[in-house]
C-alpha positions in Angstrom: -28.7 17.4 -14.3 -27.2 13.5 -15.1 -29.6 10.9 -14.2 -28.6 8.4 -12.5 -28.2 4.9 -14.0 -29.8 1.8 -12.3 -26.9 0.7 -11.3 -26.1 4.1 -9.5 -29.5 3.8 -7.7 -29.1 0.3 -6.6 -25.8 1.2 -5.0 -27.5 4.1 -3.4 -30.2 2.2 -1.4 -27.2 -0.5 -0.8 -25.7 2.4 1.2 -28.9 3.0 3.0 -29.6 -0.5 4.0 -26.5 -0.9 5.3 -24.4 2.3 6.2 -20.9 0.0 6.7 -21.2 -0.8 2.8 -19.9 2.5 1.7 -17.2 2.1 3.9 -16.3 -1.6 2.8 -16.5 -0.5 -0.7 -14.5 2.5 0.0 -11.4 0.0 1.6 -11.4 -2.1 -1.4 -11.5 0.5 -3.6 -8.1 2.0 -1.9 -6.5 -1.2 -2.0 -7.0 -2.0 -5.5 -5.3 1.1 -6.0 -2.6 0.5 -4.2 -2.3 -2.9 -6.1 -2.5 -1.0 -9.6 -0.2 1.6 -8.6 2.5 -1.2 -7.8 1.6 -3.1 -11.1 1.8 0.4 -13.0 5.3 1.2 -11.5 6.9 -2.3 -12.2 5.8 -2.1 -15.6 7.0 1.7 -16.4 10.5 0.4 -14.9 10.4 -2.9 -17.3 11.4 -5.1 -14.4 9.4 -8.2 -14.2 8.3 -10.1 -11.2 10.9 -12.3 -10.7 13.7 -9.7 -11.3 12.1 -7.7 -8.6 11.5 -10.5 -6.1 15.2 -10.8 -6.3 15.9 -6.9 -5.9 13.7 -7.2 -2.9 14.6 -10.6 -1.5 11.6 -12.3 -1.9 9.9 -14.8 -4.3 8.2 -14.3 -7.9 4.3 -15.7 -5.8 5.2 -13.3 -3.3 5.5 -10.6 -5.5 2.4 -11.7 -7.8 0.3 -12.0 -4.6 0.6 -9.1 -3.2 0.0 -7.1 -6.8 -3.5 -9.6 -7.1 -4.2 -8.3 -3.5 -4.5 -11.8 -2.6 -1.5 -11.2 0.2 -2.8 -10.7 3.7 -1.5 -7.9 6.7 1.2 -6.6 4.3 3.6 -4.3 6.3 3.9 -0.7 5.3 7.6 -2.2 4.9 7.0 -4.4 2.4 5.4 -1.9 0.3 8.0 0.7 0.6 10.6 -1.8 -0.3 9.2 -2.7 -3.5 8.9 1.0 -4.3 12.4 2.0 -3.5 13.5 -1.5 -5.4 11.7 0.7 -8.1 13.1 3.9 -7.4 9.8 5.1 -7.1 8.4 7.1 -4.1 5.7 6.1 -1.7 3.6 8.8 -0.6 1.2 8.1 2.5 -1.5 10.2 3.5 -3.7 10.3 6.8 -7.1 11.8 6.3 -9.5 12.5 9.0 -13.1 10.2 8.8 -16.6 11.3 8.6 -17.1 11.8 12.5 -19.3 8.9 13.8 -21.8 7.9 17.0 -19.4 5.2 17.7 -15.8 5.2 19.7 -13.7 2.4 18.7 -10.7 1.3 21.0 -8.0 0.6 19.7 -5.0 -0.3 22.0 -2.8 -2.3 20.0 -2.4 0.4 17.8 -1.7 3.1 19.7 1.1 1.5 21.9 3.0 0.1 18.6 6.7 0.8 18.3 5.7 2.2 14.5 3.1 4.8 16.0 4.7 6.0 18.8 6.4 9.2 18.4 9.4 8.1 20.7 13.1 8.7 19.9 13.1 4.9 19.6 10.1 4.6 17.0 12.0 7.6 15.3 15.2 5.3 15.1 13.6 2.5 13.4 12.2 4.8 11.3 15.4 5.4 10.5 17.1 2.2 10.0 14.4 1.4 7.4 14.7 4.6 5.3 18.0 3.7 5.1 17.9 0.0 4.4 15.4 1.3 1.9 17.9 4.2 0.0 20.6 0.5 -0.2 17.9 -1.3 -2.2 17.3 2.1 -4.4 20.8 1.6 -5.1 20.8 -1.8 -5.8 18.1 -1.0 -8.2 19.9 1.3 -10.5 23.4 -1.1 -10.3 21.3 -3.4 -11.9 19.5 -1.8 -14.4 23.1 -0.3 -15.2 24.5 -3.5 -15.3 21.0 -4.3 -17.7 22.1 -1.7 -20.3 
């Protein structure tokens, strides 16, 4: 059996201070990957920031912020759009939580357009795969046009 290091058993009586900590640390985690998976793509696809941000239709600090995770309440949207820009695909997962003592409410959520499982929610759903598939095409154009 692996000791653990110091480190390791700091972390562990972090966690047992304060049981939200693992779950904090767990968010950020996910989000840095998120931010390195969008860096790794651009990079594999040899576009640069600013070439993007004008696939897209945004600006260069838009696009820099949001891969230094320094952009706040990004839209799924915006992600996907930047992955299609890429011709890359965006693959979201929704995994079930540790069950908990505590019941959180959240209304705002479950009445939103983008949850709902309406034929209208459905249609926007829609509209954005296929304004998404346009900016996949504009991708390649250009990097046709680039070679």
């Amino acid at each position: 059996m692996v000791k653990k290091s110091e480190l390791r058993e700091w972390i562990d009586q972090q966690y047992v201070k304060d049981p939200d900590l693992r779950r904090r640390v767990e968010e950020l985690v996910a989000q840095m990957e998120i931010e390195q998976g969008l860096i790794a793509l651009r990079e594999q696809r040899g576009v640069s920031q600013n070439a993007l941000a004008k696939l897209i239709g945004v600006s260069q600090p838009a696009i820099a912020k949001l891969e230094s995770g320094k952009a706040k309440n990004i839209e799924l949207k915006t992600i996907a759009r930047y992955v299609a820009a890429l011709g890359g695909r965006l693959n979201i997962r929704i995994l079930e939580d540790k069950p908990t003592s505590k019941v959180v409410s959240l209304p705002s959520i479950a009445t939103s357009k983008s949850v709902t499982g309406s034929a209208f929610g459905y249609a926007i759903a829609k509209k954005k795969m296929a304004r998404a598939a346009r900016s996949t095409k504009l991708y390649a154009r250009a990097k046709s046009k680039k070679r």
